[in-house]
C-alpha positions in Angstrom: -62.3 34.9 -41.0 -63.3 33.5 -38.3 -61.0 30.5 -36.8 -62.5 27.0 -36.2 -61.4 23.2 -34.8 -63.2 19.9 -34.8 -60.4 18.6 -32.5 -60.4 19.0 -28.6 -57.2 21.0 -27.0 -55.3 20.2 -24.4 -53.1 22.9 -22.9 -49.6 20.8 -21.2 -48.7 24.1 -19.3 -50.5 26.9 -17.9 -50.3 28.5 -15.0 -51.9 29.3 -11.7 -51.6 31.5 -9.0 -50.7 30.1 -5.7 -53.0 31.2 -2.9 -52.5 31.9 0.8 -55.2 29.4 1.5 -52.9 26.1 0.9 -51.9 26.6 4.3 -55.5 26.0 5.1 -54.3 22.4 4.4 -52.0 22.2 7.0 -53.2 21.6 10.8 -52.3 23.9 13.3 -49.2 21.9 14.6 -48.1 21.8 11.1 -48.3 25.7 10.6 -46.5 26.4 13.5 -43.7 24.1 11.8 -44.1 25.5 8.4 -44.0 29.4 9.5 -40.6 30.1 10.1 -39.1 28.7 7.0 -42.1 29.1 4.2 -45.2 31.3 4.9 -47.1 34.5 3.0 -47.2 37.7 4.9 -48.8 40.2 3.5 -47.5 41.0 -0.2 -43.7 39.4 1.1 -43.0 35.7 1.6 -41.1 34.5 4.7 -38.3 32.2 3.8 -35.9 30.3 5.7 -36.8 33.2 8.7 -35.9 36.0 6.5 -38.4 38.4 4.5 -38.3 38.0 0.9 -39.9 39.8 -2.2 -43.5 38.1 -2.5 -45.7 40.3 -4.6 -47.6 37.5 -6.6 -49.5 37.1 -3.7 -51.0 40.7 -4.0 -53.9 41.4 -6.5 -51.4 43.9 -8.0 -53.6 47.2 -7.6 -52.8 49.9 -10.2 -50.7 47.8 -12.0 -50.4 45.1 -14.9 -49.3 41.8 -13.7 -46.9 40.2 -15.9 -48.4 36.3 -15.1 -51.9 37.6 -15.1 -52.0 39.4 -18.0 -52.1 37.4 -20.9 -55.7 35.9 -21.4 -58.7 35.8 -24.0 -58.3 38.3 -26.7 -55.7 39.4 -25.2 -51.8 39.6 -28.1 -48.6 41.0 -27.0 -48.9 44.0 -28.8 -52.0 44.7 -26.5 -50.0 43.7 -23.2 -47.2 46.2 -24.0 -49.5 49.1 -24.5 -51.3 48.4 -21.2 -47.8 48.3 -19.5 -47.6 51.6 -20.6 -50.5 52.8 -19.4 -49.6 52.3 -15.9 -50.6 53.2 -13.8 -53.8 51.9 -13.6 -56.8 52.3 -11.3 -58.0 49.5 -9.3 -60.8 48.9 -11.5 -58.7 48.6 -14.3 -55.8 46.6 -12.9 -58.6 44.3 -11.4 -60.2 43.6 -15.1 -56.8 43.5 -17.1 -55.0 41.0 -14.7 -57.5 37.7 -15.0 -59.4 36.0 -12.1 -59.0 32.7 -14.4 -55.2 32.8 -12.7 -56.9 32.4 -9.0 -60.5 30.9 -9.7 -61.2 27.7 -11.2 -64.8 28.7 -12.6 -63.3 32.3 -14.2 -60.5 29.8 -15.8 -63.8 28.1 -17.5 -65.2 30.7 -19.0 -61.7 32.0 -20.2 -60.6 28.6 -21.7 -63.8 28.6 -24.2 -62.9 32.4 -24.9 -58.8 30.9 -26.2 -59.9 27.1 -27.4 -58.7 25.3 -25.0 -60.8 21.9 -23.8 -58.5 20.7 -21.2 -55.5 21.9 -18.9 -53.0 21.1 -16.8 -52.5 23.9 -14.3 -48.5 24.8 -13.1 -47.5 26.5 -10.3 -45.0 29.5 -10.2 -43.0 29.9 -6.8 -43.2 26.6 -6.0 -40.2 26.3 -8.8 -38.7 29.3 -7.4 -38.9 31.1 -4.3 -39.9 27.7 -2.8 -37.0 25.5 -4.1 -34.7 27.5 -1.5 -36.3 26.6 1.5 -33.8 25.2 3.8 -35.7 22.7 6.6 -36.8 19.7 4.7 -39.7 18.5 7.1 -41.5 22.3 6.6 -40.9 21.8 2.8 -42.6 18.0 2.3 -45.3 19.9 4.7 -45.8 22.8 2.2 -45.8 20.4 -1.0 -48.2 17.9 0.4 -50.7 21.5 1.3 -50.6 22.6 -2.2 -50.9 19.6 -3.4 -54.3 19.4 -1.8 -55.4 22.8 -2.4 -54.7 22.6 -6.1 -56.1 18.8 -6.2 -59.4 20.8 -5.2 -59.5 23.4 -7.0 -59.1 21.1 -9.9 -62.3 19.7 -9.0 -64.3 21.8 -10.1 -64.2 20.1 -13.6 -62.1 17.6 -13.6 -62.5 16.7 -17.0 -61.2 19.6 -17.9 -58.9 20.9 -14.9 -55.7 19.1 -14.2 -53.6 19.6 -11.2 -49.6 19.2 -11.6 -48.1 18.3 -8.2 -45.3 20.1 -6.7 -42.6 18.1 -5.3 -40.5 18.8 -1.8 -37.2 18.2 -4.4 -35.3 19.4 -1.2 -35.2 15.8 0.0 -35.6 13.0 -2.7 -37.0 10.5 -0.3 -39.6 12.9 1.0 -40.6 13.5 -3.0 -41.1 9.9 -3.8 -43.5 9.7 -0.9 -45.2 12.4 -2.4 -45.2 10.8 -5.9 -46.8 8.1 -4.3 -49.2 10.3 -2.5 -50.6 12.1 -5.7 -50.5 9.2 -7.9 -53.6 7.4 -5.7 -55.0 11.0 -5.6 -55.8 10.6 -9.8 -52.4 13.0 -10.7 -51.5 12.6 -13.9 -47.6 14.5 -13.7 -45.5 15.3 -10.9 -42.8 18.8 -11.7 -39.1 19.1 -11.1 -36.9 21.5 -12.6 -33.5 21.0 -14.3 -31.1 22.7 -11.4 -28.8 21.9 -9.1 -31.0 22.8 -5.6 -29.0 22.7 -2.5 -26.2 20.8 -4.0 -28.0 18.0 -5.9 -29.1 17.7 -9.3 -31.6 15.9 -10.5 -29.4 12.9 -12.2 -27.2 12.4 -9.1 -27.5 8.9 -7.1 -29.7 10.8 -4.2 -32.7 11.2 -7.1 -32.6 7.8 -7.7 -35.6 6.8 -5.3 -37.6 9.7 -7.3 -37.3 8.3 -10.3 -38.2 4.5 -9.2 -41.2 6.3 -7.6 -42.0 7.7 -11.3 -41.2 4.5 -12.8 -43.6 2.5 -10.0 -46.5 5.1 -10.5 -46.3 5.7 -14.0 -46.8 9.4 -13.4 -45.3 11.7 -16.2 -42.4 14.2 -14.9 -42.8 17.4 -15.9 -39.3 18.7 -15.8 -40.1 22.9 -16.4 -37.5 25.2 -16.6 -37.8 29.0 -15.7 -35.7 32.1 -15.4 -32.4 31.6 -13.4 -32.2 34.8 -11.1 -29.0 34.5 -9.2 -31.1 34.5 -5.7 -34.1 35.7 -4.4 -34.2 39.1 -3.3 -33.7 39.6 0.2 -31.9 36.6 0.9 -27.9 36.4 1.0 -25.9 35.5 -1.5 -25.7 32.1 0.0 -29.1 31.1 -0.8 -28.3 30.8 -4.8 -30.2 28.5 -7.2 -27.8 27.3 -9.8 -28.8 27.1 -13.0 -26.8 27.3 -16.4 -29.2 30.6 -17.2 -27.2 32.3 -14.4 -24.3 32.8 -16.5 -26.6 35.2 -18.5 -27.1 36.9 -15.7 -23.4 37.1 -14.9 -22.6 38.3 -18.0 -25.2 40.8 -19.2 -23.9 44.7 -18.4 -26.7 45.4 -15.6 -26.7 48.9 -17.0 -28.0 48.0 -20.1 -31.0 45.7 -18.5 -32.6 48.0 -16.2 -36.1 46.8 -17.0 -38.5 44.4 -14.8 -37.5 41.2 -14.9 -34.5 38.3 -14.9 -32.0 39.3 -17.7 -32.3 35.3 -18.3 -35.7 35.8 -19.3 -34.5 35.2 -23.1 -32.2 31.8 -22.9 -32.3 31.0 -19.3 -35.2 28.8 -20.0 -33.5 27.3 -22.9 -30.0 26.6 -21.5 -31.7 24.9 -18.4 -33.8 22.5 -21.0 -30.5 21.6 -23.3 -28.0 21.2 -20.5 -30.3 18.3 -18.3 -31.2 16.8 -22.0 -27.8 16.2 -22.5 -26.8 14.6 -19.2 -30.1 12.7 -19.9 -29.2 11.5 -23.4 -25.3 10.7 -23.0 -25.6 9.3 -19.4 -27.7 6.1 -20.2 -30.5 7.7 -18.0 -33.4 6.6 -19.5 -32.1 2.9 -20.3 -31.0 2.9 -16.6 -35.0 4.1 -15.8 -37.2 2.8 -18.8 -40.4 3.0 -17.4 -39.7 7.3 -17.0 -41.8 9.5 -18.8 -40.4 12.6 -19.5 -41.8 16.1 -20.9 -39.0 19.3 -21.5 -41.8 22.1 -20.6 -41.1 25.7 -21.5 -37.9 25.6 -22.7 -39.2 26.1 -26.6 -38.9 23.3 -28.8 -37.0 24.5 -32.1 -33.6 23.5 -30.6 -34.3 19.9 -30.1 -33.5 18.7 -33.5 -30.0 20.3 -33.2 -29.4 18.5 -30.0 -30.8 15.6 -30.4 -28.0 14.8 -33.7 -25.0 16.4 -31.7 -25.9 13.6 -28.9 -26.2 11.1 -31.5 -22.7 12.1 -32.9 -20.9 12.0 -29.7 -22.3 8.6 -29.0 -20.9 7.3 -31.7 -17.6 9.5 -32.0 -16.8 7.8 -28.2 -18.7 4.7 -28.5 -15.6 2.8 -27.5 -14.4 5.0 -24.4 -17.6 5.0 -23.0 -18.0 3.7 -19.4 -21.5 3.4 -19.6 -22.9 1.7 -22.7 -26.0 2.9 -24.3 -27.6 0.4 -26.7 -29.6 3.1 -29.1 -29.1 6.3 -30.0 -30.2 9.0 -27.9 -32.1 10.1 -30.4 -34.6 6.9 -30.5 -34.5 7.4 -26.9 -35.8 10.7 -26.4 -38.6 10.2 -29.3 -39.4 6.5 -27.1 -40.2 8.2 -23.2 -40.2 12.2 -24.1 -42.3 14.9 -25.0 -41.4 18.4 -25.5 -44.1 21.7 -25.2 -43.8 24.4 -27.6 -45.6 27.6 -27.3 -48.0 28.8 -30.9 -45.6 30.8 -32.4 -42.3 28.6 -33.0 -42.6 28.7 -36.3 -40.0 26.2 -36.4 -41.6 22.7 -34.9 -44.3 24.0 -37.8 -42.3 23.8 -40.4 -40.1 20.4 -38.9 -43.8 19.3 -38.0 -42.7 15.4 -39.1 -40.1 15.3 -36.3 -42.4 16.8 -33.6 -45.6 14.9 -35.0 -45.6 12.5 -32.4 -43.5 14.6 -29.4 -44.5 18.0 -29.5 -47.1 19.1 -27.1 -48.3 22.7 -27.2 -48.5 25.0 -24.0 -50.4 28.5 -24.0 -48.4 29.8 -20.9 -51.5 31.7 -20.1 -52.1 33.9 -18.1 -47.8 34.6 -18.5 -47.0 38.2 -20.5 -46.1 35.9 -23.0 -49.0 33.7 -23.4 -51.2 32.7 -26.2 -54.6 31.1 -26.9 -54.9 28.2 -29.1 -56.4 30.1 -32.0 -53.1 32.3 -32.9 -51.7 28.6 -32.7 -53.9 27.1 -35.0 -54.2 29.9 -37.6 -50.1 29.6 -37.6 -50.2 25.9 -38.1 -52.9 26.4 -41.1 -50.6 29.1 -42.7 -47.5 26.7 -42.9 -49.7 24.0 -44.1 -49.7 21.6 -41.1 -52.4 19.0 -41.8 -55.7 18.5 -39.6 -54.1 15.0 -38.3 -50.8 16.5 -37.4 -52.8 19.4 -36.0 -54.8 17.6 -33.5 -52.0 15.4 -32.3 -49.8 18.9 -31.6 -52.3 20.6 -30.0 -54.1 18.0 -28.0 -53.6 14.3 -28.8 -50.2 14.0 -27.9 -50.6 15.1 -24.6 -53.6 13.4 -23.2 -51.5 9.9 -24.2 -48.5 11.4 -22.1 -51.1 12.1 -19.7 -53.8 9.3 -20.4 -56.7 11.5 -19.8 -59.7 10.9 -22.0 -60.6 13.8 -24.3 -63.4 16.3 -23.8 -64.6 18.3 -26.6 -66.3 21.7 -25.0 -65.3 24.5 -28.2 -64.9 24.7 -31.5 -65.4 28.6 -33.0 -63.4 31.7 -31.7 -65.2 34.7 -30.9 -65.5 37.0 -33.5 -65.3 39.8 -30.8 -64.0 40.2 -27.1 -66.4 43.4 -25.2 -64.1 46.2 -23.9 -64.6 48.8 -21.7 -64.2 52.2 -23.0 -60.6 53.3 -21.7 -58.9 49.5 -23.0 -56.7 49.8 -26.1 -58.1 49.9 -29.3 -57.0 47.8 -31.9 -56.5 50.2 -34.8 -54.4 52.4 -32.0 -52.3 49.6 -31.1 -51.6 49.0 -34.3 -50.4 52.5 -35.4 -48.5 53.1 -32.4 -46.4 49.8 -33.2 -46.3 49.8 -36.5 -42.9 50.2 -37.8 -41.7 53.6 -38.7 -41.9 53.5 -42.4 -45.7 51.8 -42.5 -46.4 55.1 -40.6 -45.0 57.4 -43.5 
């Protein structure tokens, strides 16, 4: 049966591929300052004067890009058997890993295909790779230049394309410039990410004129976690990002993870989410900044509830040797200034629907080997029994509040069929090949 909405969607976090032409942005003075310390070379980056793994900037011939893989039609059952069929020719890599990720009109015609009405786009390096750059006047140089470029490529419907600002976190005074910046530009959400970078974390007093810069431009902060690799290859051991997912890393026998990919790709995301949640919760944070809205972005969403009643019972355990009073529970506190995105198959926010009715905000993670399209989402939600009202606040309404953009309706049937070339997966093989062993009997 064919899936159907009558609400519009609004994707909180997807993803987009950076592109060497942001240093377009930058004057030629500016370049030559940039260069040494943050600048695409072929398929490497150069950071901090050293050579580093870059490969997202490469169109990935032959093979199946992990954040370019994931689009319209497109399940995880189907991503794991074209990993398999690597490699790939060129023509095949170049229809399997989709142009939606670098072109704004592809990303049209794909968000119609999944259900999706309106998106804010995310960066991907620019919460990795980028967060190490050492020289603080190359990295405001290279925020402000994205900035711009994704600003524009936004433009191309923007009632429908939203641009999420990277920040130059290096330097907290440079990033509430850039706050500033954006915020007359018509951004809706600025990004950090919950880790100590360069020896400051985001709650320490050197943030603080970040978060009065939130709190002045009314801007959302997108605080989005991601894996926690000890370093980036090709830099020294010095150049670490630290993150509470690196104990995974730590810990996990390296012979026994030999596949592509951080070994924190499983709880990495998760541990980074909880750990700032709690500093923000027990520390009076958000009574200290009360004009802060906050969303938790890719983290999941299932273990919130768990949390958010272990902070409430510590409050209230050490009410009395508290330094720091905090007037409500941190419970009322995170439902009053946050949001949190979950992906379309956490079964769990579905079935504790009343407590995410008015926080949850769902995510696609497209074009990211784990991404989804709002369909899967909504058949999931319709299975569990989630109302048409909770429905449309999940996958849309609660969002474009957080955001306050005005909603656009552009799609409201899925296709009953996606057109594949000859040599792509079939359905009926896919599902034989991974069925499990006694459904094959």
């Amino acid at each position: 049966m064919t899936t159907q909405k009558s609400y519009p969607v609004f994707d909180c976090d997807a993803h987009i591929t950076e592109q060497p032409q942001i240093w377009g942005h930058l004057s030629e003075k500016e370049r030559e300052t940039v260069k040494p310390w943050y600048w695409p070379e072929g398929s490497q980056l150069i950071i901090n004067g050293e050579k580093v793994t870059g490969e997202i900037w490469n169109n990935y011939p032959g093979r199946v890009s992990l954040v370019e893989v994931a689009g319209p039609g497109v399940d995880r059952a189907t991503i794991r058997k074209l990993r398999h069929m690597a490699p790939l020719t060129p023509e095949q890599s170049e229809y399997v890993n989709h142009k939606g990720a670098r072109n704004p009109k592809a990303r049209l015609v794909d968000l119609d295909l999944q259900g999706i009405d309106q998106v804010v786009v995310i960066p991907i390096q620019m919460f990795n790779q980028f967060l190490f750059v050492e020289n603080h006047y190359a990295a405001a140089l290279v925020a402000r230049a994205y900035n711009d470029w994704v600003h524009a490529w936004c433009s191309t419907r923007p009632d429908r394309l939203f641009p999420a600002a990277a920040l130059p976190v290096q330097n907290p005074l440079f990033a509430a410039e850039e706050v500033r910046r954006v915020a007359k530009m018509g951004f809706r959400v600025a990004l950090l990410r919950p880790v100590d970078i360069q020896g400051a974390y985001p709650n320490q007093a050197s943030y603080e004129p970040l978060w009065n810069a939130f709190e002045e431009t009314g801007i959302a902060c997108g605080m989005h976690s991601l894996t926690s690799g000890v370093g980036v290859q090709g830099l020294d051991s010095s150049h670490r990002q630290w993150s509470p997912g690196i104990f995974q890393e730590r810990v996990l026998d390296g012979r026994q993870m030999q596949s592509e990919g951080s070994k924190s790709q499983t709880l990495g995301f998760i541990h980074e989410a909880m750990t700032w949640m709690c500093n923000v919760l027990l520390s009076g944070f958000l009574e200290r900044h009360p004009g802060v809205t906050m969303a938790i972005m890719e983290s999941n969403a299932g273990w919130l509830p768990m949390l958010l009643e272990e902070c409430d019972k510590a409050v209230q355990l050490y009410k009395s040797e508290r330094r720091l009073p905090i007037s409500r529970p941190p419970s009322q506190s995170f439902m009053d200034h946050c949001f949190i995105a979950f992906e379309g198959d956490e079964k769990l926010v579905y079935l504790q629907h009343a407590l995410f009715e008015n926080i949850g905000i769902w995510s696609s993670d497209v074009y990211h080997a784990d991404g989804a399209d709002a369909w899967s989402a909504i058949r999931a939600m319709d299975k569990l029994g989630v109302s048409q009202e909770v429905q449309a606040k999940l996958m849309g309404g609660n969002a474009r509040r957080m955001y306050r953009i005005e909603p656009t309706l552009c799609t409201t049937i899925e296709p009953e069929s996606y057109p594949r070339p000859d040599w792509y997966p079939k359905a009926e093989e896919i599902e034989l090949e991974y069925a499990p062993l006694a459904a094959r009997r």
